[in-house]
SEVO-549121 format. One record per residue: x, y, z of N, C-alpha, C in turn; residue number from 1. Coordinates in nm, 3 decimals, padded with zeros to 5 digits. Example, Ala and Ser with C-alpha at 12.3 -4.5 7.8 and 13.67 -1.06 7.14 Angstrom:
% SEVO-549121
@n.X 01.319; n.Y -00.569; n.Z 00.780; ca.X 01.230; ca.Y -00.450; ca.Z 00.780; c.X 01.320; c.Y -00.330; c.Z 00.780; nr 1
@n.X 01.285; n.Y -00.225; n.Z 00.708; ca.X 01.367; ca.Y -00.106; ca.Z 00.714; c.X 01.290; c.Y 00.003; c.Z 00.787; nr 2
This chain:
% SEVO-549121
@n.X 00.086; n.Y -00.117; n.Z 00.000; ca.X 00.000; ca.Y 00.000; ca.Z 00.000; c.X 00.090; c.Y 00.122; c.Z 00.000; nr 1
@n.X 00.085; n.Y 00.193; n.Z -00.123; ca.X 00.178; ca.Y 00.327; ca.Z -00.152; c.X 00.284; c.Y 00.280; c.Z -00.111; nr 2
@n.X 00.353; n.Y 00.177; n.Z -00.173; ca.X 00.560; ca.Y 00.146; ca.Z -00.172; c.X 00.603; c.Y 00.253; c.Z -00.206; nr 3
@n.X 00.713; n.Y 00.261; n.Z -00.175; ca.X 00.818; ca.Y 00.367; ca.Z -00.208; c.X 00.966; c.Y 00.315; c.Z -00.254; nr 4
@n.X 00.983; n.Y 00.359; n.Z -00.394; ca.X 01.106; ca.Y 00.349; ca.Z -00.418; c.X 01.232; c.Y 00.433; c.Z -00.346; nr 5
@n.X 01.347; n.Y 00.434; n.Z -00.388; ca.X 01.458; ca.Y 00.520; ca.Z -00.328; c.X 01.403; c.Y 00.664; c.Z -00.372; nr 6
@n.X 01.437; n.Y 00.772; n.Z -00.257; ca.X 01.373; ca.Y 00.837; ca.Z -00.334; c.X 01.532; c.Y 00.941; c.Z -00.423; nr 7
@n.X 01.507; n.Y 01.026; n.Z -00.473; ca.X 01.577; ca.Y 01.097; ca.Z -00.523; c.X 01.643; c.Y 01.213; c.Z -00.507; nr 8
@n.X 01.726; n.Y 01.261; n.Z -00.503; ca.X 01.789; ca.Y 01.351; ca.Z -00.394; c.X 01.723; c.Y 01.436; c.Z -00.342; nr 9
@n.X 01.648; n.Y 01.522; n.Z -00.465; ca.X 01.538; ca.Y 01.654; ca.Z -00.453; c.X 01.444; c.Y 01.603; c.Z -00.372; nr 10
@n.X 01.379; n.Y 01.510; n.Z -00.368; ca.X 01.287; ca.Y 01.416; ca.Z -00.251; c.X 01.330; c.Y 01.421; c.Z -00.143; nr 11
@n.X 01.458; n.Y 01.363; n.Z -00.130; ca.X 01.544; ca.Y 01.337; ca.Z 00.041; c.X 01.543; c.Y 01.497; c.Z 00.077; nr 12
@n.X 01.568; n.Y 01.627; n.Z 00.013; ca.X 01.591; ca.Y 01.737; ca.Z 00.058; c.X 01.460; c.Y 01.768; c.Z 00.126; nr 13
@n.X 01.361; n.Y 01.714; n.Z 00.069; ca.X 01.205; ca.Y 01.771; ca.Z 00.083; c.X 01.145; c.Y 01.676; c.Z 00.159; nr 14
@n.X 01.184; n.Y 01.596; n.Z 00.218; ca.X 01.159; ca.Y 01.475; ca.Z 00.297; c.X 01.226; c.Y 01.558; c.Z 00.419; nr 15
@n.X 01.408; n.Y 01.540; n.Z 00.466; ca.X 01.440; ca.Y 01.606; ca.Z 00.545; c.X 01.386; c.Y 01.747; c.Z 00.584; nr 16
@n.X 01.374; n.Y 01.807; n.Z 00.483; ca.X 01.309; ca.Y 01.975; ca.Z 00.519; c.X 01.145; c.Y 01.940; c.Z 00.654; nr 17
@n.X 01.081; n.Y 01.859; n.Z 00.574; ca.X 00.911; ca.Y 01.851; ca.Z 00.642; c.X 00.977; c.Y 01.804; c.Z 00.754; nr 18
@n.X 01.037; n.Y 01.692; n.Z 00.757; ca.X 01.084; ca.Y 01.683; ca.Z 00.939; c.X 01.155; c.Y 01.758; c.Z 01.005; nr 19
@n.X 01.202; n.Y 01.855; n.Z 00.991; ca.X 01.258; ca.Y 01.981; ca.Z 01.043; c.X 01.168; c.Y 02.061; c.Z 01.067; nr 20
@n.X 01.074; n.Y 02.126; n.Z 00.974; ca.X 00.946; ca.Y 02.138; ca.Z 01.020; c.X 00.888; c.Y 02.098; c.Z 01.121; nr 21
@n.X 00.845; n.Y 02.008; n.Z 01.118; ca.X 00.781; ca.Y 01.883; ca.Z 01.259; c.X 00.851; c.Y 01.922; c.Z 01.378; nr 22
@n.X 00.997; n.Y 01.916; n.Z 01.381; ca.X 01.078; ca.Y 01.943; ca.Z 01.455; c.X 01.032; c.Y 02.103; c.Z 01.557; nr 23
@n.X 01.010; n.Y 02.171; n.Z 01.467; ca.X 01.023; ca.Y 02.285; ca.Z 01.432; c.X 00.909; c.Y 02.340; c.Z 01.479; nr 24
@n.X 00.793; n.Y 02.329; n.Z 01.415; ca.X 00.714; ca.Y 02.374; ca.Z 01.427; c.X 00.576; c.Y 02.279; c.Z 01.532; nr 25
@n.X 00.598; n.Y 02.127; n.Z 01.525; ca.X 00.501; ca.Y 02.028; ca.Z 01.543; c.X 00.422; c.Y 01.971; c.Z 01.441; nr 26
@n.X 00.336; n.Y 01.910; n.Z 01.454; ca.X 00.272; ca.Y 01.854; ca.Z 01.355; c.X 00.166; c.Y 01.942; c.Z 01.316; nr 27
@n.X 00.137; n.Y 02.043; n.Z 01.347; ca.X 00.040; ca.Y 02.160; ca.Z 01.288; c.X 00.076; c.Y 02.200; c.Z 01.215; nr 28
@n.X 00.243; n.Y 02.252; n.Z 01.175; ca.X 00.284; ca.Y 02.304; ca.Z 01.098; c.X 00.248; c.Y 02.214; c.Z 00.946; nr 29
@n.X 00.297; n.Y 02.094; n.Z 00.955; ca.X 00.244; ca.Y 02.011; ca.Z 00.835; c.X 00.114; c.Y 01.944; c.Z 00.830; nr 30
@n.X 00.056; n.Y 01.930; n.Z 00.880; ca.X -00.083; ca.Y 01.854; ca.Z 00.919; c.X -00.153; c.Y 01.879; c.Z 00.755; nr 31
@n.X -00.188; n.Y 02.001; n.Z 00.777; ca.X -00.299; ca.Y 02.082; ca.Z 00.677; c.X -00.225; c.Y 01.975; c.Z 00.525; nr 32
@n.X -00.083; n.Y 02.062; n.Z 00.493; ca.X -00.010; ca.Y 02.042; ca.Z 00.347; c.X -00.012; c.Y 01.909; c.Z 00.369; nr 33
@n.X -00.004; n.Y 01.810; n.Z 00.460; ca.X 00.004; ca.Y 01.681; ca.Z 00.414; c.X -00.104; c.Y 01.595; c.Z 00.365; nr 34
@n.X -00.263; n.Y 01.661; n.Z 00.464; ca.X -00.365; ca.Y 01.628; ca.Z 00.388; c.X -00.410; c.Y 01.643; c.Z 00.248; nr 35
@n.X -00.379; n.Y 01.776; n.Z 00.237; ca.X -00.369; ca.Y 01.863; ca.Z 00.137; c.X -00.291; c.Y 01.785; c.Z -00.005; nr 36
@n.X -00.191; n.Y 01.713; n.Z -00.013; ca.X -00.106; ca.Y 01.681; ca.Z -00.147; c.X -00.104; c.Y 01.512; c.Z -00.124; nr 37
@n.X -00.160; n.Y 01.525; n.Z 00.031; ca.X -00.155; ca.Y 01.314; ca.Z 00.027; c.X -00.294; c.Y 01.267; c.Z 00.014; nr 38
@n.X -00.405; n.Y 01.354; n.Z 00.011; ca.X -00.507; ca.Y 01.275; ca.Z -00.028; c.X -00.590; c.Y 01.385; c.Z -00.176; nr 39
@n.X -00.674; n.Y 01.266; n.Z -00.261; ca.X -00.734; ca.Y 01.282; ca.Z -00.373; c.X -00.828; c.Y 01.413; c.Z -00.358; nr 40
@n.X -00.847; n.Y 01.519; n.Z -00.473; ca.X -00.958; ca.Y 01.595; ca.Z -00.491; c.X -01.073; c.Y 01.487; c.Z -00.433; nr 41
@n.X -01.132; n.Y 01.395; n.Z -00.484; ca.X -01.249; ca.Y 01.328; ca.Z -00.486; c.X -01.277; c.Y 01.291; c.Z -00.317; nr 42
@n.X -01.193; n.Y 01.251; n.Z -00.239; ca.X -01.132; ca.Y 01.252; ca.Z -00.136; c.X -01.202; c.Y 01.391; c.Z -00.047; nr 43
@n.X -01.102; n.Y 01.463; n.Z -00.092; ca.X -01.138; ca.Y 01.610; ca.Z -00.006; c.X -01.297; c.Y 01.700; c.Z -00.069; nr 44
@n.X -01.338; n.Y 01.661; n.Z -00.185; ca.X -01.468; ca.Y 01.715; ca.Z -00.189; c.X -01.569; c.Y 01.612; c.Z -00.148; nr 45
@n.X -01.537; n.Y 01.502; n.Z -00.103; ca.X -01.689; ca.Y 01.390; ca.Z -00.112; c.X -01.674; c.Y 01.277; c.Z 00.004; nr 46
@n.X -01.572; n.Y 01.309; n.Z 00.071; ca.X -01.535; ca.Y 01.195; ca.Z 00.181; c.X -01.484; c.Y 01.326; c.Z 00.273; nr 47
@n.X -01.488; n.Y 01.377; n.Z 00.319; ca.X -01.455; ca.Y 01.514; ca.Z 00.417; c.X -01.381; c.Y 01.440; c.Z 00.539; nr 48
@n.X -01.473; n.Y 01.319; n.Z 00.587; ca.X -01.453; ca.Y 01.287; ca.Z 00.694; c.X -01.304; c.Y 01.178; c.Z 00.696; nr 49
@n.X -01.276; n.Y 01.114; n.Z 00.551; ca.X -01.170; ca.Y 01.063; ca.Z 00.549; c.X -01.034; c.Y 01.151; c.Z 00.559; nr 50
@n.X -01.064; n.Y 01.291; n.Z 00.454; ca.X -00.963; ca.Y 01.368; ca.Z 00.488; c.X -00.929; c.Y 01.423; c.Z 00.616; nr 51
@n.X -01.042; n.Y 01.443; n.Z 00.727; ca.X -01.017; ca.Y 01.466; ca.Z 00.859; c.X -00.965; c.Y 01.374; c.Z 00.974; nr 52
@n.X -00.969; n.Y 01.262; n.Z 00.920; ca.X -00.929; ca.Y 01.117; ca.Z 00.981; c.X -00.768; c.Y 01.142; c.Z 00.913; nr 53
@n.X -00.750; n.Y 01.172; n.Z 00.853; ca.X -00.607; ca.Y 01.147; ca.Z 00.778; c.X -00.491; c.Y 01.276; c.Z 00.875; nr 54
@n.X -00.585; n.Y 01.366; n.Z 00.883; ca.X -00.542; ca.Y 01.464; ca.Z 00.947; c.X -00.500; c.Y 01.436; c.Z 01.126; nr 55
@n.X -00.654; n.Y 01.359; n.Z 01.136; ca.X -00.624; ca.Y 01.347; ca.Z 01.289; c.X -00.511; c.Y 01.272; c.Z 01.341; nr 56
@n.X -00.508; n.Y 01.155; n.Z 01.248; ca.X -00.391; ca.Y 01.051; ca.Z 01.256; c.X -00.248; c.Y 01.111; c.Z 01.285; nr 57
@n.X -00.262; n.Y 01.239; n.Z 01.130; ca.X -00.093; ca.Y 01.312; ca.Z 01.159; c.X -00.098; c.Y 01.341; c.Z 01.310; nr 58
@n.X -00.156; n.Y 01.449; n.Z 01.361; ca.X -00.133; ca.Y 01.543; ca.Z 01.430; c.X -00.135; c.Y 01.425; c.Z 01.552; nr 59
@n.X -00.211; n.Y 01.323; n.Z 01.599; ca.X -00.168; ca.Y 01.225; ca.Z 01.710; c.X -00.024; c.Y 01.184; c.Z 01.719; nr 60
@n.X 00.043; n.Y 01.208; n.Z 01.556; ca.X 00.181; ca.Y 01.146; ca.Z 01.608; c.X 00.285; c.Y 01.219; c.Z 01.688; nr 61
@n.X 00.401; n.Y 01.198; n.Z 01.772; ca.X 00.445; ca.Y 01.300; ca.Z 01.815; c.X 00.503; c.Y 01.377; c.Z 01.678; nr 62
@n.X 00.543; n.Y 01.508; n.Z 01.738; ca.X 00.680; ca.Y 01.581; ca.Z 01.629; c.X 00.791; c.Y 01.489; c.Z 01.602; nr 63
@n.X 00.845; n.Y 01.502; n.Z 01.725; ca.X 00.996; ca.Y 01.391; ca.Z 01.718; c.X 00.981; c.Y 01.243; c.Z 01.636; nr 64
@n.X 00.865; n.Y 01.188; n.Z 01.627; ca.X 00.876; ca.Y 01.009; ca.Z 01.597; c.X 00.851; c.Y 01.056; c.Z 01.452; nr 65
@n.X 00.756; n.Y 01.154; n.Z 01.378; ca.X 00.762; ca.Y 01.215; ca.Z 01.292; c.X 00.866; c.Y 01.249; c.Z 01.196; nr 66
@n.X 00.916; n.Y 01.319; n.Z 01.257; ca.X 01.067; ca.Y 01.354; ca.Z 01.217; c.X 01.164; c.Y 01.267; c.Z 01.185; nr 67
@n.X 01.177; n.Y 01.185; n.Z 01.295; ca.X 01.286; ca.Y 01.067; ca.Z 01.276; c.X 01.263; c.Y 00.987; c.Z 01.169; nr 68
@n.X 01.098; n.Y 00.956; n.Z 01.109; ca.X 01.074; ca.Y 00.895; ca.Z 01.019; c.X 01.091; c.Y 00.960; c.Z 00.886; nr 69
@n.X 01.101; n.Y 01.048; n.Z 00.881; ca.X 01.134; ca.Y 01.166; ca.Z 00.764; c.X 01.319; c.Y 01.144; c.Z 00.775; nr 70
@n.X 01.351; n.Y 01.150; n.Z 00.884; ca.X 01.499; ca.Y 01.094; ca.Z 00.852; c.X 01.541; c.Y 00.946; c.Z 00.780; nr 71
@n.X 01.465; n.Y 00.904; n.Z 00.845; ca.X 01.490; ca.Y 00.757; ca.Z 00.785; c.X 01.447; c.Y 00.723; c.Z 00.646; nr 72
@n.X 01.340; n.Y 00.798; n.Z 00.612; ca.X 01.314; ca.Y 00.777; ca.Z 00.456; c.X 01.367; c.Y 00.900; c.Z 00.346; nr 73
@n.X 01.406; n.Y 00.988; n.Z 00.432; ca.X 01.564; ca.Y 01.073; ca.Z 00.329; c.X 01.683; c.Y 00.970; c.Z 00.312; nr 74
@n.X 01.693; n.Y 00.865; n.Z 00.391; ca.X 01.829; ca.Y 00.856; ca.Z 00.362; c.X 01.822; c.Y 00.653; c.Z 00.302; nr 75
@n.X 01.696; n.Y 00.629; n.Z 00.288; ca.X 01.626; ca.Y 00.523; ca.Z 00.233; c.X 01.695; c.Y 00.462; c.Z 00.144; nr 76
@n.X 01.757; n.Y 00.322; n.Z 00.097; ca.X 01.826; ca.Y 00.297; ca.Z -00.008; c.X 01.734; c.Y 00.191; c.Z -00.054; nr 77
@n.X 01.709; n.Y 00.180; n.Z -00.222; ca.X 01.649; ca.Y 00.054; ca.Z -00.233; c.X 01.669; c.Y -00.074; c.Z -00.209; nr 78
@n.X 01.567; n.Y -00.209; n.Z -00.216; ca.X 01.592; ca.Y -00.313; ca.Z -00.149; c.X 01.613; c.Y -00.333; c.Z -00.301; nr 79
@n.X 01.695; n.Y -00.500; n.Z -00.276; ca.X 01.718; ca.Y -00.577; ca.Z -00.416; c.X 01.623; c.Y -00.631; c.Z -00.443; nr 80
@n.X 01.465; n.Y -00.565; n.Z -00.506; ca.X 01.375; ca.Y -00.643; ca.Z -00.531; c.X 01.357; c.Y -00.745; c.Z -00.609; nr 81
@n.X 01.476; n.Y -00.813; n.Z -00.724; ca.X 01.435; ca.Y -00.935; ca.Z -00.778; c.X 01.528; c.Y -01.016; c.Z -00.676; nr 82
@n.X 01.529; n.Y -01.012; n.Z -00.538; ca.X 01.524; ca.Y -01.115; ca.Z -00.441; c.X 01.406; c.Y -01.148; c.Z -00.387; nr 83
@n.X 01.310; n.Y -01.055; n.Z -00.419; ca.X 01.137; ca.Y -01.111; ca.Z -00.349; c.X 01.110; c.Y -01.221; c.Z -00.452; nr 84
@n.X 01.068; n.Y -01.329; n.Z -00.388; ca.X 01.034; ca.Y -01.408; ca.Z -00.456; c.X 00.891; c.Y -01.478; c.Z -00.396; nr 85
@n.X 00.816; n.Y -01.386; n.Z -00.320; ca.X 00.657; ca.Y -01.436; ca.Z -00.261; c.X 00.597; c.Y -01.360; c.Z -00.314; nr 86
@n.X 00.444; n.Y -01.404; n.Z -00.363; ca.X 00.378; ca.Y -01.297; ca.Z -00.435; c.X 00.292; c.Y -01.146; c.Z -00.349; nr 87
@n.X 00.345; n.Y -01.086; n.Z -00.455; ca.X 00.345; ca.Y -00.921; ca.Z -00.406; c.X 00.205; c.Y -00.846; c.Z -00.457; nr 88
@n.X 00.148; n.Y -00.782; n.Z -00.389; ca.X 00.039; ca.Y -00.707; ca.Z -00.473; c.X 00.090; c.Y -00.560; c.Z -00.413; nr 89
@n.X 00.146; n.Y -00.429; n.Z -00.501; ca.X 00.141; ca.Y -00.318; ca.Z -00.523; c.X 00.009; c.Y -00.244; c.Z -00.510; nr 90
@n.X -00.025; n.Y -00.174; n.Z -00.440; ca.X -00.140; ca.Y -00.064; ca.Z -00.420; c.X -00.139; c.Y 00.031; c.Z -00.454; nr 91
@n.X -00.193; n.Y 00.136; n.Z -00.526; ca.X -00.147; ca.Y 00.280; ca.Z -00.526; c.X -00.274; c.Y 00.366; c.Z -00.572; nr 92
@n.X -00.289; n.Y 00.521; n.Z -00.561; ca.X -00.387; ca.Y 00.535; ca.Z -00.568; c.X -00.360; c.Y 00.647; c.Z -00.688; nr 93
@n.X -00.474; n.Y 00.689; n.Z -00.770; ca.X -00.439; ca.Y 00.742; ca.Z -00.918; c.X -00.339; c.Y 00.902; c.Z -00.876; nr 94
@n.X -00.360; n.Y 00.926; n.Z -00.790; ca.X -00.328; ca.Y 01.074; ca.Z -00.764; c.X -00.247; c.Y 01.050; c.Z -00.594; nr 95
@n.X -00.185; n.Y 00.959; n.Z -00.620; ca.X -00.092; ca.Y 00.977; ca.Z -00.487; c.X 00.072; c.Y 00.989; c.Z -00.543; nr 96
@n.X 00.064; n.Y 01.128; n.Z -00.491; ca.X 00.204; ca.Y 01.252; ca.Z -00.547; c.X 00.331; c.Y 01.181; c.Z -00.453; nr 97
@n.X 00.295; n.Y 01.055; n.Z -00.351; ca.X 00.424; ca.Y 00.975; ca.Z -00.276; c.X 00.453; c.Y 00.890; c.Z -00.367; nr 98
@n.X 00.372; n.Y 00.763; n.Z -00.394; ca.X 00.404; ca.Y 00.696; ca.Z -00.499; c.X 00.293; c.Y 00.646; c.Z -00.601; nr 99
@n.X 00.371; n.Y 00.741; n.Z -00.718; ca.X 00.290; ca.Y 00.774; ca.Z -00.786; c.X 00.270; c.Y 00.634; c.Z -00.886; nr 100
@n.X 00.215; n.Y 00.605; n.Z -00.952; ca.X 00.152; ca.Y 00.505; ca.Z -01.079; c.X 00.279; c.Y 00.460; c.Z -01.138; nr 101
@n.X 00.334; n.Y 00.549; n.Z -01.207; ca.X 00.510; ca.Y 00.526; ca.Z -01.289; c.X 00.549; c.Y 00.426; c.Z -01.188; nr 102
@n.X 00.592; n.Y 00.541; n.Z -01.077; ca.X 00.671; ca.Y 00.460; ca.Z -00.969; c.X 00.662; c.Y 00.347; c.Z -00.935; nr 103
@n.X 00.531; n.Y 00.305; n.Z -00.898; ca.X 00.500; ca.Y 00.173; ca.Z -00.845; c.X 00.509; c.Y 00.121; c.Z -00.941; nr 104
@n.X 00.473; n.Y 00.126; n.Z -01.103; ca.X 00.479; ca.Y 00.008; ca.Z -01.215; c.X 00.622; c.Y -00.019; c.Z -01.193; nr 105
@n.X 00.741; n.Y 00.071; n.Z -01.208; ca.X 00.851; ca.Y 00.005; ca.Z -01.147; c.X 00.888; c.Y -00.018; c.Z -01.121; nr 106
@n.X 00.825; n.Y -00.018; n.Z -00.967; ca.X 00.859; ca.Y -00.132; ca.Z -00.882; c.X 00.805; c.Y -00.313; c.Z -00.872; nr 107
@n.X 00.722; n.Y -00.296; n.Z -00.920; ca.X 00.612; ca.Y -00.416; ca.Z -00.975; c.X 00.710; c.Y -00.482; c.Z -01.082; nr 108
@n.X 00.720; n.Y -00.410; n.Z -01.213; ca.X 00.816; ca.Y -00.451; ca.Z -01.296; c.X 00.957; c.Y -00.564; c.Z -01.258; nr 109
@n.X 00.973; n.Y -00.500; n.Z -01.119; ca.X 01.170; ca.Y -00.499; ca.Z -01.090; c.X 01.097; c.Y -00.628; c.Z -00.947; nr 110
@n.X 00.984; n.Y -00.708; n.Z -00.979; ca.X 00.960; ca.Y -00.775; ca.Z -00.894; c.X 00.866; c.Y -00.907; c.Z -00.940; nr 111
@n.X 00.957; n.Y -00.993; n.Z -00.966; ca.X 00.898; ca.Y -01.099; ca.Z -01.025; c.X 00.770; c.Y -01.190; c.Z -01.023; nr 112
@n.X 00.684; n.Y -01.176; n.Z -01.105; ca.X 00.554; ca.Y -01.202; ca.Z -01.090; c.X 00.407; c.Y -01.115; c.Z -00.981; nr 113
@n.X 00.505; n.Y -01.006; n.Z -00.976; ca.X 00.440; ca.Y -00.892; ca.Z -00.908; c.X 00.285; c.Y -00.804; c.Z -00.984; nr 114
@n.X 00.181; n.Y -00.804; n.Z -00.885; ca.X 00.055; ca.Y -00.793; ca.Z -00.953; c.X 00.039; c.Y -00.624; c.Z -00.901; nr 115
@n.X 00.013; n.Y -00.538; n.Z -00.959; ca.X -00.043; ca.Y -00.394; ca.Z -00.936; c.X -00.147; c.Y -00.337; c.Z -00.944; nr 116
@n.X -00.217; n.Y -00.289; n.Z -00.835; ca.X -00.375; ca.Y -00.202; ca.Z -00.830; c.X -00.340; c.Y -00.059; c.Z -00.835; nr 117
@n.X -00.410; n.Y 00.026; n.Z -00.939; ca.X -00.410; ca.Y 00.164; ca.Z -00.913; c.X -00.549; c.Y 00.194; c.Z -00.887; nr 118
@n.X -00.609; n.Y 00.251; n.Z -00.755; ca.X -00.722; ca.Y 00.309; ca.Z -00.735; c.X -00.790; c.Y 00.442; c.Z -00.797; nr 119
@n.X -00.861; n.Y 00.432; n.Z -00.815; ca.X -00.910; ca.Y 00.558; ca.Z -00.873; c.X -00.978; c.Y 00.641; c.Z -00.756; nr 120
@n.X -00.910; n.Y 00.792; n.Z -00.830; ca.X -00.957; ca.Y 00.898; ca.Z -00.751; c.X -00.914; c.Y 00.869; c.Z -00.581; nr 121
@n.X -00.836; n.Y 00.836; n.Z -00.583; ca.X -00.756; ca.Y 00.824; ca.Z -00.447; c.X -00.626; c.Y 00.858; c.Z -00.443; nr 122
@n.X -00.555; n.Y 00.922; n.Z -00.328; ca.X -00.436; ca.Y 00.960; ca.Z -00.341; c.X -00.326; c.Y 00.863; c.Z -00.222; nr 123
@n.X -00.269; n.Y 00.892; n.Z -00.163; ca.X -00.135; ca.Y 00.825; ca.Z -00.058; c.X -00.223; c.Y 00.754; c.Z 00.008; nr 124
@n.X -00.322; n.Y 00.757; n.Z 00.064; ca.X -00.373; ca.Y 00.728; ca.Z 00.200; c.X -00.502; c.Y 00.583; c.Z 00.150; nr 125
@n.X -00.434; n.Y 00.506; n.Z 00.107; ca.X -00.530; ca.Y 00.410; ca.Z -00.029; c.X -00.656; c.Y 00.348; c.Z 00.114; nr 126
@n.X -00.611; n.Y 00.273; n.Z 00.202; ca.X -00.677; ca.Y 00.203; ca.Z 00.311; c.X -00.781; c.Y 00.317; c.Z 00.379; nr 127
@n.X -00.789; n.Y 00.462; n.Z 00.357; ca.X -00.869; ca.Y 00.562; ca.Z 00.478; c.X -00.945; c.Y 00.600; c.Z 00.322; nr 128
@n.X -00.876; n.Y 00.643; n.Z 00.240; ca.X -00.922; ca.Y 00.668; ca.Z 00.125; c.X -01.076; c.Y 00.621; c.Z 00.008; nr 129
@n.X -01.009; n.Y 00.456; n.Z 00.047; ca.X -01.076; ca.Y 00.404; ca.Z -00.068; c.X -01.075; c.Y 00.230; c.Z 00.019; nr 130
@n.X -01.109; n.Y 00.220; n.Z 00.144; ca.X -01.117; ca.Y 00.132; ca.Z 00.216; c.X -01.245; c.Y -00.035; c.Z 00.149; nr 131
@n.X -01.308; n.Y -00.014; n.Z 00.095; ca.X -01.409; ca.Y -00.095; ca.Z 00.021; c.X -01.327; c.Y -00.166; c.Z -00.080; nr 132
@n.X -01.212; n.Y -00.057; n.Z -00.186; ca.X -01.143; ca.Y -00.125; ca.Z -00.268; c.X -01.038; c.Y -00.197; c.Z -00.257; nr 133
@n.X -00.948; n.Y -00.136; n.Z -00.136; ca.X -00.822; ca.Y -00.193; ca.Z -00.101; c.X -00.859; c.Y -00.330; c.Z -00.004; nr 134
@n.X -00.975; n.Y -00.343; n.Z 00.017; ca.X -01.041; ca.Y -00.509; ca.Z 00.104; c.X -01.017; c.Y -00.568; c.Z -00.023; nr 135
@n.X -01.125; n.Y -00.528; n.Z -00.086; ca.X -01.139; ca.Y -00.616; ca.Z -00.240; c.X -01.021; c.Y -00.682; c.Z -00.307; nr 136
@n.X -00.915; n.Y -00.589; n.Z -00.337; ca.X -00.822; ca.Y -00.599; ca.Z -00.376; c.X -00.724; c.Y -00.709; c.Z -00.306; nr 137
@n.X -00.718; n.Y -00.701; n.Z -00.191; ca.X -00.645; ca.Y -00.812; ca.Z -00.080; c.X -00.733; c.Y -00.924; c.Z -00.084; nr 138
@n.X -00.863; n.Y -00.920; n.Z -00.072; ca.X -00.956; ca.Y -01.082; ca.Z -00.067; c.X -00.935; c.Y -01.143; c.Z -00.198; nr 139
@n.X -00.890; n.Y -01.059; n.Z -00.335; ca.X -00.895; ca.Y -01.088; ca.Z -00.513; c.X -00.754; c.Y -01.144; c.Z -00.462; nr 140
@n.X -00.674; n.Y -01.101; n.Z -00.439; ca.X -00.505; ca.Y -01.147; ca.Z -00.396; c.X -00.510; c.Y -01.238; c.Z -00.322; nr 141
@n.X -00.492; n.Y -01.242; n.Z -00.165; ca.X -00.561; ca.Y -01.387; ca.Z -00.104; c.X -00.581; c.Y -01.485; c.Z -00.112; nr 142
@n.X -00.725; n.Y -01.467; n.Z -00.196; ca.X -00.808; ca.Y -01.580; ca.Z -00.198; c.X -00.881; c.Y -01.647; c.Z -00.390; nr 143
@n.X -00.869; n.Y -01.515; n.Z -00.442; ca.X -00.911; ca.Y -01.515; ca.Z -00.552; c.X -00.840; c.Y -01.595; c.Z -00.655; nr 144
């Protein structure tokens, strides 16, 4: 659900920056912009209450555990994914600006016999987002 490749330097800068922020300011400071670019238009005009759930989630976390996790995924290296060799299902949602559609196809690609869902009209947050599809999607994987 929303993998992430390595990210890319300009990423790690903008990754480290928001946890400095956090640092910085708390999780108010980012709360808003993270709802804001991690979840779908369709999302924020027609599910209100998911985008406020997404929100509440940030702001419960501390600053500091926040942060540290923004450290840890600035400095993120990729795994050797044609060592996965159990089957994988990729999640992603059409408009999630973390990992976006490209991204995940190449990670899917670089993962042998790897199956990929892109949700529609959903952005980062695929499980709060679009919770009906991402079941579906795991019971079709599973069991299907």
């Amino acid at each position: 659900l929303g993998p992430l490749a390595e990210p890319p330097e300009p990423a790690r800068a903008a990754i480290r920056t928001r946890g400095e922020t956090a640092r910085k300011d708390g999780m108010t400071g980012i709360a808003d912009t993270l709802v804001n670019v991690g979840t779908s238009a369709e999302t924020k005009a027609h599910r209100p209450a998911a985008a406020a759930f997404v929100r509440e989630i940030l702001m419960r976390q501390s600053a500091a555990g926040y942060a540290a996790t923004c450290d840890a995924l600035a400095a993120a290296k990729s795994a050797d994914l044609a060592k996965i060799t159990c089957p994988t299902l990729l999640i992603t949602g059409d408009e999630d600006a973390t990992s976006p559609p490209p991204a995940v196809r190449r990670l899917c690609q670089s993962i042998k016999g790897a199956a990929m869902k892109v949700l529609s009209g959903c952005g980062h947050w695929t499980p709060i987002e679009k919770p009906a599809e991402v079941n579906a999607a795991l019971v079709n994987f599973y069991f299907g």
